[in-house]
TORKOL-4160 file (C-alpha; in steps of 0.2 Angstrom, whole numbers, padded with zeros to 4 digits, m for minus):
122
<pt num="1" X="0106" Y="m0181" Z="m0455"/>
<pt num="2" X="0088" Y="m0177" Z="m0457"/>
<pt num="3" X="0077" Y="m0188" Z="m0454"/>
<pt num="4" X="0061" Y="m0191" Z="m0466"/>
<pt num="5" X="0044" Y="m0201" Z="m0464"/>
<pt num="6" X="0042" Y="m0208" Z="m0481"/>
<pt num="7" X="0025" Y="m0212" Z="m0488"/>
<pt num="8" X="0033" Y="m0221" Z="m0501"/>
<pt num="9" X="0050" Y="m0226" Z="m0505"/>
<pt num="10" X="0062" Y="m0236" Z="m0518"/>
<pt num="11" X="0079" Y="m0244" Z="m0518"/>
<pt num="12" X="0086" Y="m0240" Z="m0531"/>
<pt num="13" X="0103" Y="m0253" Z="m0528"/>
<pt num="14" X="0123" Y="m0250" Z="m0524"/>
<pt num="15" X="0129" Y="m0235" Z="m0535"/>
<pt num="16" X="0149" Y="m0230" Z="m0532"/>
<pt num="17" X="0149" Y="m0243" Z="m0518"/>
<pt num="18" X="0135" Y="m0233" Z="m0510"/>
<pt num="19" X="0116" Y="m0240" Z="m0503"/>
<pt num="20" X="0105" Y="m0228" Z="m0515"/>
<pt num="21" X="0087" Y="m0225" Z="m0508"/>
<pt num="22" X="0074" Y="m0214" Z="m0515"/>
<pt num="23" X="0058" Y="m0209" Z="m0504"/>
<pt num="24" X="0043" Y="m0198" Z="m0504"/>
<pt num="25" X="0037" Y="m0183" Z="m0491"/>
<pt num="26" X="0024" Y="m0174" Z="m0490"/>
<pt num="27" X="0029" Y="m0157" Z="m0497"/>
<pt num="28" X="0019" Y="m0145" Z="m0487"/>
<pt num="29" X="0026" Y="m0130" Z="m0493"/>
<pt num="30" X="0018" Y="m0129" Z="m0511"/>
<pt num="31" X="0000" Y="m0128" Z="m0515"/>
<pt num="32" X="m0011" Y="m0131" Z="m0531"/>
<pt num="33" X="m0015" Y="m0113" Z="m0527"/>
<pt num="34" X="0003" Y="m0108" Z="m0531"/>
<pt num="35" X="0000" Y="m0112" Z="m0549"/>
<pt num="36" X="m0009" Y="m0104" Z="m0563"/>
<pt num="37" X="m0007" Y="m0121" Z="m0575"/>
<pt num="38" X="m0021" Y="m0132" Z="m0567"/>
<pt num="39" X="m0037" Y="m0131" Z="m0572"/>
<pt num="40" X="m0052" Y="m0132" Z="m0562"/>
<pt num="41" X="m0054" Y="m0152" Z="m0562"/>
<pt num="42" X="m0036" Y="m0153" Z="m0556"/>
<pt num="43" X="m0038" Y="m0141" Z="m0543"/>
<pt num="44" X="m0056" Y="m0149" Z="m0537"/>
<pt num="45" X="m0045" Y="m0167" Z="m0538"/>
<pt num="46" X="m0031" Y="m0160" Z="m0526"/>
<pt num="47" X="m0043" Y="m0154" Z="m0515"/>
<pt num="48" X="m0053" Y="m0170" Z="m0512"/>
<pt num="49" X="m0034" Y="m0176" Z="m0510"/>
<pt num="50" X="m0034" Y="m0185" Z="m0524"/>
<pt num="51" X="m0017" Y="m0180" Z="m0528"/>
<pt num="52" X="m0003" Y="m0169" Z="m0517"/>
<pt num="53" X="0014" Y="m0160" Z="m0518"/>
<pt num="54" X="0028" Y="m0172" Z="m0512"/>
<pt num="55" X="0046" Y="m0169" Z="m0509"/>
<pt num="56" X="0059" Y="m0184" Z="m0517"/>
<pt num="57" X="0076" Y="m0188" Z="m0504"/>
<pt num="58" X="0088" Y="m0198" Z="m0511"/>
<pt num="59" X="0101" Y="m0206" Z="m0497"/>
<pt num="60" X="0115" Y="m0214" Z="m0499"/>
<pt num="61" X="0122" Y="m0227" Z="m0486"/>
<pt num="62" X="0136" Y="m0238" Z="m0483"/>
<pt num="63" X="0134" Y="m0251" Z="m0468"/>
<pt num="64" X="0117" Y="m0246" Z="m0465"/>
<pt num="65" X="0122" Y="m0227" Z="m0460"/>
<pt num="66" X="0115" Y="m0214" Z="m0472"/>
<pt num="67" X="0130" Y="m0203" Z="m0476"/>
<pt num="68" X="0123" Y="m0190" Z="m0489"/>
<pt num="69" X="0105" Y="m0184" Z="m0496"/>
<pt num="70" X="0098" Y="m0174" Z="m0509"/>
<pt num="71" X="0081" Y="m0169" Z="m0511"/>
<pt num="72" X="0066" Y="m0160" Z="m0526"/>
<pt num="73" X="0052" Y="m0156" Z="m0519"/>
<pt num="74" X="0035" Y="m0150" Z="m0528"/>
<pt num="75" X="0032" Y="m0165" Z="m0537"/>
<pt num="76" X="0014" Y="m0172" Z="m0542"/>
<pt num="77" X="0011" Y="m0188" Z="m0533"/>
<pt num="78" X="m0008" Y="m0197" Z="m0534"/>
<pt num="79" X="m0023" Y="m0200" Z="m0547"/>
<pt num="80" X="m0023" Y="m0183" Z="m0557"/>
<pt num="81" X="m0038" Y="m0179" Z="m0570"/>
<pt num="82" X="m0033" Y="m0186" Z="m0587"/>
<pt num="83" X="m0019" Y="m0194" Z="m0583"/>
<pt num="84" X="m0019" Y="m0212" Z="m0582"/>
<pt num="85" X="m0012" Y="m0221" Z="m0568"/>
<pt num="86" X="m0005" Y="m0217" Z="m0553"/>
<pt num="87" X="0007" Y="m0200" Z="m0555"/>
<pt num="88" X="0024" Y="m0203" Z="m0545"/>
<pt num="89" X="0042" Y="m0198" Z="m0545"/>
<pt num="90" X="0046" Y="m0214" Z="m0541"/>
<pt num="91" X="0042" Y="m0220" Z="m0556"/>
<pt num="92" X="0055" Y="m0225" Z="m0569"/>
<pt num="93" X="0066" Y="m0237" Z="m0574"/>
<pt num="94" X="0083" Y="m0240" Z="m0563"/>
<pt num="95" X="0090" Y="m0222" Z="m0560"/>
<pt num="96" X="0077" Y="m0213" Z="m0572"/>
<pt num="97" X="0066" Y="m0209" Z="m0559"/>
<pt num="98" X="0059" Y="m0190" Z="m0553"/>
<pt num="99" X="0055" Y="m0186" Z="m0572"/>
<pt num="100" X="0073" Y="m0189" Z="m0578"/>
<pt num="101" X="0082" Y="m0180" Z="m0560"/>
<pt num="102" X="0087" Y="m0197" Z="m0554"/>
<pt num="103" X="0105" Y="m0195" Z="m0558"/>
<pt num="104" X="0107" Y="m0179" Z="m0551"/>
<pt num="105" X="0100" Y="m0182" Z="m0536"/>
<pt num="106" X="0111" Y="m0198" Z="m0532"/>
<pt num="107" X="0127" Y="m0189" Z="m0540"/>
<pt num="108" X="0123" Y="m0176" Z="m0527"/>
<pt num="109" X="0118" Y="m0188" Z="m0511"/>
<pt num="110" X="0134" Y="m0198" Z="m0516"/>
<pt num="111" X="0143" Y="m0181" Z="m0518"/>
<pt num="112" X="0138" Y="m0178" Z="m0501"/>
<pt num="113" X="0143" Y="m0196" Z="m0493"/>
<pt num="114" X="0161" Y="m0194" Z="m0499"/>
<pt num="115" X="0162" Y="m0178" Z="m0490"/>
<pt num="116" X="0157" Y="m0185" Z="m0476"/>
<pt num="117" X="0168" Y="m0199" Z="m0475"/>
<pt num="118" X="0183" Y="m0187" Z="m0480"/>
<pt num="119" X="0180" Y="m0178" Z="m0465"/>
<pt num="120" X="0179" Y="m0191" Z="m0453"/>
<pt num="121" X="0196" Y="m0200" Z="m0462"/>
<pt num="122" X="0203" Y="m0183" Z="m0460"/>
């Protein structure tokens, strides 16, 4: 199982009998410079790091041993121009989180636990 320094993380609670977590990673593989939508107040903003690209992993745990993850990355996290407040994937209520991707992203760490625990039954 990967391993991931969050820079900011949420419980989201037990779903299917599972520990559901969702954290933040710095996602170093996309750039404001990979986009022709941003204009030249956003770009200037991401370069005084205002706001960066960050990657969402979902676990999902039983006993305290993560079993399954999921993960979106390229999401806008920080203070971006025009926006108010602070932009995050976390954001949501319960599993609405990641601009509606929540449930996917649990269905699918969840997904993954189930085969993790079939094979170690097996």
């Amino acid at each position: 199982m990967n391993d991931y320094a969050y820079i900011d993380s949420r419980t989201i609670g037990t779903v299917d009998g599972f520990d559901i977590e969702a954290g933040l990673v710095y996602d170093p593989d996309n750039s404001v410079d990979d986009f022709d939508c941003y204009s030249d107040e956003d770009r200037g903003a991401y370069f005084r790091d205002d706001w960066h690209y960050v990657g969402m992993v979902v676990t999902a745990s039983k006993a305290g041993v993560t079993l399954g993850y999921s993960s979106l990355w390229g999401s806008e996290y920080g203070i971006l121009p025009g926006v108010e407040g602070w932009v995050s994937p976390l954001n949501g209520e319960s599993e609405h989180f990641v601009n509606g991707y929540g449930p996917q992203l649990i269905a699918e760490a969840i997904a993954e636990a189930q085969v993790k625990i079939a094979e170690v039954s097996a």
